[in-house]
N, C-alpha and C positions, 0 to 999 in steps of 0.2 A: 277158540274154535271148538272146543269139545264140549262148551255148554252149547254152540250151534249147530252141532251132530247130536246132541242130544234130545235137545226141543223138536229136528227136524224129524227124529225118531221118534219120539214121544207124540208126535202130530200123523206117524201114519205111511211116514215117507219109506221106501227103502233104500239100499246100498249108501245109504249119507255117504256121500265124500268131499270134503272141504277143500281148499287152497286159498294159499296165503292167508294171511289177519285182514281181509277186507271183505269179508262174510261172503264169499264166493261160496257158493255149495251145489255138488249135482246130484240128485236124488230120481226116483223114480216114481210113479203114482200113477194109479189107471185113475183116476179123477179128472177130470175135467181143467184145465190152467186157470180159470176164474175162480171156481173154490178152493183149487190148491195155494191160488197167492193170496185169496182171503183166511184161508187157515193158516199160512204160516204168519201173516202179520199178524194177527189174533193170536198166536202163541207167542212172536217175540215183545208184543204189546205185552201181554202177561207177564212175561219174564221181566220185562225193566220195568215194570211196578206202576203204581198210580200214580198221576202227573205225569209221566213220560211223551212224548211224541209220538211213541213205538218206532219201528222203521217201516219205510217203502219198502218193499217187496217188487225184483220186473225177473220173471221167468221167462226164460226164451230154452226152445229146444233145440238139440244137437244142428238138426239142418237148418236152423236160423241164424245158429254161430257159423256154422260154416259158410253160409251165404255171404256173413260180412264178409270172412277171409278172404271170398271167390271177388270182391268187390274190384273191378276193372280198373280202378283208376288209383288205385292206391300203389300200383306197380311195384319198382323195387325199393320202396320208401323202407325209412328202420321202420319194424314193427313197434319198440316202444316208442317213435313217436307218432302215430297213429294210435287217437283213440276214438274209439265205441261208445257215445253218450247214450244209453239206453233209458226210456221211456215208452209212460203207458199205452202212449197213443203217436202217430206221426205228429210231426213237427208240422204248423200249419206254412203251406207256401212261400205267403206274404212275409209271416216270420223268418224266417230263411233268410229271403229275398232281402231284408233291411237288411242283414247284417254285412256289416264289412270291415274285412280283416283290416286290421293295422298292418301286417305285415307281411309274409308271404303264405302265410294259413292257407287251409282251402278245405271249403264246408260240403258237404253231398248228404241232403235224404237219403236214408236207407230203411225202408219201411218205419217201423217205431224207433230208430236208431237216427244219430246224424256222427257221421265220420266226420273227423278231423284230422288234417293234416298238420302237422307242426315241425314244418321243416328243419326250423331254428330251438327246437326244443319247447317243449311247456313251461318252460319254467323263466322262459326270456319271453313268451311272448303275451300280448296286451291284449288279445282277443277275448273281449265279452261276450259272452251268449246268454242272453233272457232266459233260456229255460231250464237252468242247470239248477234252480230249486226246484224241479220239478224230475230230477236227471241224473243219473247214477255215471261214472267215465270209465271204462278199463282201457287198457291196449291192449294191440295186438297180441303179442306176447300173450296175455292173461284169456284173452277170448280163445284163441289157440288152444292152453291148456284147456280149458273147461269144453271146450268140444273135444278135446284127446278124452279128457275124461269118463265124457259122456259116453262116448264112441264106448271104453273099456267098461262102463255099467251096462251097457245096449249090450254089448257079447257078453259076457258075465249072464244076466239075466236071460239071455237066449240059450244060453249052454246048459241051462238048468241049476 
C-alpha cells in the first residue's frame, strides 16, 4: 500500500490514505472525477510495466458511500455480509432482472453500485453475477471505513 500512496501522490492527489491490501485509497483532488480516474489508472498502468492489464479504477465520493450505507432495505443485516459491487455505469435493468439467486441472496440497483445481500455468507453461496468482470465488491464494513475516512480528509482539509 505505500507504493499506492505513493503513485496516488506522485499523480497530484492529496491527503493519500489507504486501508486494508485491496487498494482502497481516499484522496482529494479539485479535478474533475473523469480525469482523476483517468490519471490514476495511467499511473498504476505505468507502475505494473508493459504487458500489464493496469487496474480499473471506480471513484465514488464521501456522499455516495454514505448513500449506500443509508440504503433502506439492507436494515439490520451483518454489514460483512452485504456487499457493494461498484461500477462505471448502472447495471442495465434487464441485466438485473435475469438474475436469480440460488439461494436466499437479494440484489438492488444502487445508482452504479448493485448491493448484495448474503444472508448465508459469500462464501457458501452460488450466486452469479454477469458483471463482476466488469466490478470491483467491498462490504459494508470496508465502505463504512472509507466514508469515515473521507469524512476525516474533508475536515482535515477544511481546517486548513
Amino acid at each position: 500500500m505505500a507504493d499506492l500512496t505513493r503513485l496516488c501522490t506522485d499523480a497530484g492527489f492529496v491527503g493519500v490514505t489507504t486501508y486494508i491490501q485491496s487498494g482502497n485509497v481516499v484522496f482529494a483532488t479539485a479535478i474533475p472525477a473523469a480525469a482523476a480516474k483517468a490519471r490514476l489508472e495511467a499511473a498504476l498502468a505505468a507502475h505494473m510495466g508493459a504487458g500489464s492489464l493496469g487496474a480499473q479504477v471506480f471513484l465514488r465520493t464521501r456522499p455516495e458511500l454514505e448513500a449506500l450505507l443509508d440504503a433502506p432495505w439492507i436494515g439490520p443485516a451483518d454489514p460483512s455480509r452485504v456487499l457493494a459491487y461498484f461500477l462505471d455505469a448502472p447495471v442495465a435493468p434487464a441485466e438485473l432482472a435475469a438474475i436469480r439467486p440460488p439461494g436466499r441472496e437479494e440484489l438492488r440497483a444502487a445508482g452504479r453500485e448493485v448491493l448484495v445481500r448474503y444472508p448465508d455468507g459469500l462464501g457458501s453461496s452460488k450466486l452469479r453475477l454477469p458483471f463482476l468482470g466488469r466490478a470491483t465488491g467491498r462490504n459494508m464494513n470496508t465502505v463504512r471505513k472509507m466514508a469515515t475516512l473521507a469524512a476525516a480528509l474533508e475536515a482535515t482539509l477544511a481546517a486548513g
